[in-house]
C-alpha positions as CSV (number, residue, x, y, z in Angstrom):
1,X,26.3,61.6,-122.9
2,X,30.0,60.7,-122.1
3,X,32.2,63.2,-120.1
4,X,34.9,63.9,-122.5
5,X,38.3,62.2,-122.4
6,X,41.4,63.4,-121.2
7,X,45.0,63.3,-122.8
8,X,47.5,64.2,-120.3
9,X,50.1,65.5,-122.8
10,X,54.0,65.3,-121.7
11,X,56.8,66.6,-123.6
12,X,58.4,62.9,-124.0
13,X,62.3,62.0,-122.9
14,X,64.5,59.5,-124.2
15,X,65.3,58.4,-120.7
16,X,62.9,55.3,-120.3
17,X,62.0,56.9,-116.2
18,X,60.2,59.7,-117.5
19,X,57.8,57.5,-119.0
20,X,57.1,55.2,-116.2
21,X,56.5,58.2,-114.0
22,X,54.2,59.6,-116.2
23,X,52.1,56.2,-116.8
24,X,52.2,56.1,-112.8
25,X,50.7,59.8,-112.7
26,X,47.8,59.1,-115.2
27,X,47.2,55.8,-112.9
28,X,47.5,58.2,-109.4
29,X,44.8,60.3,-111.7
30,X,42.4,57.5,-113.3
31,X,42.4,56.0,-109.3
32,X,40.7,59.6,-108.4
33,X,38.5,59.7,-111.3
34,X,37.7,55.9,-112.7
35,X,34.2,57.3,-114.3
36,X,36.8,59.1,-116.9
37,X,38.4,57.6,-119.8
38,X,42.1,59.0,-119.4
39,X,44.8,58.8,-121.7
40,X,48.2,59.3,-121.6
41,X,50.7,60.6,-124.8
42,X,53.9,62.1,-125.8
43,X,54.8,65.4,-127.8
44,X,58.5,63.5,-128.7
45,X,60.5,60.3,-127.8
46,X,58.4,57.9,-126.3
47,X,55.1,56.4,-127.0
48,X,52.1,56.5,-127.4
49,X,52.4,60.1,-129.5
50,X,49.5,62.5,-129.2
51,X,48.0,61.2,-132.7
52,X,47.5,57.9,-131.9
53,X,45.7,58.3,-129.0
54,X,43.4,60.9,-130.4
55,X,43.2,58.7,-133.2
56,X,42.2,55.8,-130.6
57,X,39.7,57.5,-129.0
58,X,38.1,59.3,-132.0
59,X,37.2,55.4,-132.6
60,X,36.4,54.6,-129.4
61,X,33.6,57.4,-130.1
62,X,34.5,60.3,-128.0
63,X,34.0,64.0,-129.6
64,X,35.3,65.9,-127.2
65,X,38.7,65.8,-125.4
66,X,40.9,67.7,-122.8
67,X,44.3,68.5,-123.1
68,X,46.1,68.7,-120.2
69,X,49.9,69.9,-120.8
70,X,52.0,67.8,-118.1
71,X,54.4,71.1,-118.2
72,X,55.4,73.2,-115.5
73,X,55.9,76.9,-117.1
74,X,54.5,77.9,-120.1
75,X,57.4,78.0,-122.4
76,X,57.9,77.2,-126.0
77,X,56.7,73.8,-125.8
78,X,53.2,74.8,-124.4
79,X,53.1,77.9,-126.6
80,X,53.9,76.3,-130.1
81,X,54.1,72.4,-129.9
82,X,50.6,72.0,-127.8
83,X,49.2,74.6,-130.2
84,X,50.2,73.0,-133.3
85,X,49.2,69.1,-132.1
86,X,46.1,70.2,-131.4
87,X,45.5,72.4,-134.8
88,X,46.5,69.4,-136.7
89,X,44.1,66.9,-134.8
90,X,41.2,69.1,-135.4
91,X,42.0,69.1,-139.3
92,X,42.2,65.0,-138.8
93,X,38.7,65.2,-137.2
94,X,37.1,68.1,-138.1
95,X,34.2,66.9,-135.7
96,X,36.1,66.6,-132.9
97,X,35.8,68.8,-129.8
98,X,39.3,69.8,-128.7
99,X,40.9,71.7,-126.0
100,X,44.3,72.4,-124.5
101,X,43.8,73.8,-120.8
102,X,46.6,76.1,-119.3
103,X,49.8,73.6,-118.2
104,X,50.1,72.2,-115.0
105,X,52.0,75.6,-113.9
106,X,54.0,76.2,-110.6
107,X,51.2,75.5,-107.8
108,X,51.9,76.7,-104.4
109,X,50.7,73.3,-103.2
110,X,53.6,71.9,-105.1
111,X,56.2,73.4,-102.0
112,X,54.4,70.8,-99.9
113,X,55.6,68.2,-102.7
114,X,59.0,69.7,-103.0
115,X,59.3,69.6,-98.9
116,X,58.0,66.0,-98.7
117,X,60.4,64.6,-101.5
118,X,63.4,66.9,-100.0
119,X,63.0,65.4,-96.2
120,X,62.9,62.1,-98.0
121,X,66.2,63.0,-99.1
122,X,67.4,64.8,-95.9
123,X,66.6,61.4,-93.7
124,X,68.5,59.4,-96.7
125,X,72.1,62.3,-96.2
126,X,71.5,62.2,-92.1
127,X,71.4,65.7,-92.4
128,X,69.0,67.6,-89.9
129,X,69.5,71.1,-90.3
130,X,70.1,73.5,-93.0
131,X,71.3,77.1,-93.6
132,X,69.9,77.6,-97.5
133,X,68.3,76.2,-100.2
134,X,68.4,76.1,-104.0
135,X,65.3,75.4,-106.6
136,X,66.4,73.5,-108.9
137,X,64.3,74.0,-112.4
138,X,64.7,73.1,-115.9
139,X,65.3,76.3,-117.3
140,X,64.1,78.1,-120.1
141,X,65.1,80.5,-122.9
142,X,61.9,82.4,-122.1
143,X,62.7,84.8,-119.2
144,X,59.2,85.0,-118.0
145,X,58.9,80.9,-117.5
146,X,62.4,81.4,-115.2
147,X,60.9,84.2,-113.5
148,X,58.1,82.0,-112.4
149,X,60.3,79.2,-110.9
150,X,62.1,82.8,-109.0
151,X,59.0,83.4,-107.9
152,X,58.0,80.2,-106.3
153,X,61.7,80.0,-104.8
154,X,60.7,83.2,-102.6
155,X,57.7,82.0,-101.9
156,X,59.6,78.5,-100.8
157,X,62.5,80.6,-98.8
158,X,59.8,82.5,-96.9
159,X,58.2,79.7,-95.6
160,X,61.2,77.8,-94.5
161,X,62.5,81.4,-93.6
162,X,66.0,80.2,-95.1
163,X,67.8,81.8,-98.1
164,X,66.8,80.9,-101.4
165,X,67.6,80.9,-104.9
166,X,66.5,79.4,-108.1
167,X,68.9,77.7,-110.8
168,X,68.5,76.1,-114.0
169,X,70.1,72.9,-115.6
170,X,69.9,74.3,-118.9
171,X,69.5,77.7,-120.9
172,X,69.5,80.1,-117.9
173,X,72.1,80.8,-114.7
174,X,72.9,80.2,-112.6
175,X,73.6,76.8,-112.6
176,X,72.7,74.0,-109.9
177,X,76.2,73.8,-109.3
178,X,76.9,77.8,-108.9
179,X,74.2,78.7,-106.7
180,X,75.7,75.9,-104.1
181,X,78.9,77.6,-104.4
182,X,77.7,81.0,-104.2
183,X,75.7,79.7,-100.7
184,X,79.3,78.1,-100.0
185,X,81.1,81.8,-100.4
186,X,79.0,83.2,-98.1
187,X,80.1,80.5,-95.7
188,X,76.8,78.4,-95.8
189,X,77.5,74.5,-95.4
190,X,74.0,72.8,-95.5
191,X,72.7,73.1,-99.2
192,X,69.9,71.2,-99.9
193,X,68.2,71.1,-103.8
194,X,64.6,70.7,-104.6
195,X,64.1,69.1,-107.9
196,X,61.6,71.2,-109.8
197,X,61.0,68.6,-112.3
198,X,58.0,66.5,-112.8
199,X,60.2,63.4,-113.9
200,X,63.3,61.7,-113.7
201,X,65.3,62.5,-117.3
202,X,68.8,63.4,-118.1
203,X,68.4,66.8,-117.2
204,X,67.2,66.2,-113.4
205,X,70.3,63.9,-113.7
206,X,72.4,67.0,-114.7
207,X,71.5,69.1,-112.1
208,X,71.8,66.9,-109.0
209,X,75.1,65.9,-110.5
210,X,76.4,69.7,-110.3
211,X,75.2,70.7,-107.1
212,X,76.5,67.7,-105.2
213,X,79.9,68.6,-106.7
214,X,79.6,72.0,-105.4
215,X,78.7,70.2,-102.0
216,X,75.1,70.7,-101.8
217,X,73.9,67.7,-98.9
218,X,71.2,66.5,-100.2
219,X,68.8,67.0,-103.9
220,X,65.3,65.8,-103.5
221,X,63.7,63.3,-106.0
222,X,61.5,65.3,-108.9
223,X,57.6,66.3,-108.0
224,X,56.7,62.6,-109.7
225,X,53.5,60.9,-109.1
226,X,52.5,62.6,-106.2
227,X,48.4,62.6,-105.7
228,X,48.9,66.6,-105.5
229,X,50.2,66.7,-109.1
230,X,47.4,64.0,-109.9
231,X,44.4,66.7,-108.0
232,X,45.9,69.4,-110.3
233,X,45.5,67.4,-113.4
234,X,41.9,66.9,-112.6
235,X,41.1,70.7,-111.8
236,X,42.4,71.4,-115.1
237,X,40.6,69.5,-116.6
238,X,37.4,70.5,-114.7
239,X,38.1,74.2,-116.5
240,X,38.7,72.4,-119.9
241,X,35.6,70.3,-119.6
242,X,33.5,73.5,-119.0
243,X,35.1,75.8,-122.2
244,X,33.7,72.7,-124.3
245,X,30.3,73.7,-123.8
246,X,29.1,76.5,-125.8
247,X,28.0,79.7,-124.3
């Protein structure tokens, strides 16, 4: 008996980056686990969409399959698209064994991600010393998805033992652009922004391009294929593999 697939499930961008990343995450994740059959799909905008691949390995002959949300807070897209894809691939295939696990979420082990892509950037802007730092996320019109990103920008500042805050590109302040400034006010010059984004796209775009204008010295790359994004993956689906089996 097969292990069951797994779909790692992104939201989809029409910025052609987004997609490469995420076809170099599921490789980072098959190159961990090559006895898996792993598939990669899109809610929106790029291709392959979730249906097709289901549809792809329904024929390949797999009954069961993981979901594994490639989404970083659980906002509306993991509470209502992931809940209706799935609902309308088990009426498709009413035999079919199919979970969603819990998305990729805000692990602490994703700091050491953040600090490895942000030195990357530091070395690149010559700068060796900073007095703050700003968490850059997408944002979200659910409060308690922002409050999560606040919570792992503490978490970040009290490790570094520098002042912190989190912003937002879209749907939330403060801005990228105003939490430099604020920093700025208070007479802070060495800004630096961690991209808290799992892809390149036009918002990660967006918010590098307002804190730089504000003067932030540097804004780190998003989380992107990283093999601690590609661990995380796996351990979800490790917990989605085990609620297949009946009790």
């Amino acid at each position: 008996m097969s292990a069951p697939a797994l779909i790692a499930l992104a939201h989809g961008s029409r910025d052609p980056r987004s997609a490469a990343t995420v076809k170099e995450l599921v490789a980072a994740t098959k190159a961990l686990r090559p006895d898996l059959r792993i598939e990669r799909a899109f809610l929106d905008h790029a291709r392959p969409s979730f249906h097709t691949v289901v549809d792809r390995l329904v024929k390949a002959g797999f009954d069961e399959i993981v979901v594994v949300p490639l989404l970083l807070v659980e906002a509306f897209h993991a509470k209502v698209d992931v809940p209706e894809v799935i609902a309308e691939a088990t009426t498709r295939h009413p035999d079919l064994k199919i979970r969603a696990t819990q998305v990729l979420g805000l692990e602490p082990r994703f700091l050491e991600v953040l600090d490895e892509r942000l030195r990357t950037a530091l070395k690149e802007a010559r700068v060796r010393e900073l007095d703050a730092l700003v968490l850059a996320g997408a944002g979200s019109s659910d409060p308690l998805a922002n409050q999560a990103v606040a919570r792992l920008a503490r978490l970040w500042g009290a490790h570094h033992r520098l002042p912190v805050v989190a912003a937002y590109a879209a749907s939330a302040p403060p801005a990228t652009g105003e939490a430099v400034r604020t920093f700025r006010a208070e007479g802070r010059r060495h800004i630096a922004v961690a991209s808290l984004f799992l892809a390149p796209g036009n918002l990660p775009d967006r918010a590098a391009e307002l804190a730089l204008e504000a003067g932030a010295v540097a804004v780190s790359e998003p989380l992107g294929a990283h093999e601690e994004v590609a661990r995380t993956i796996l351990a979800r689906y490790a917990v989605g593999a085990v609620e297949l089996v009946p009790v």
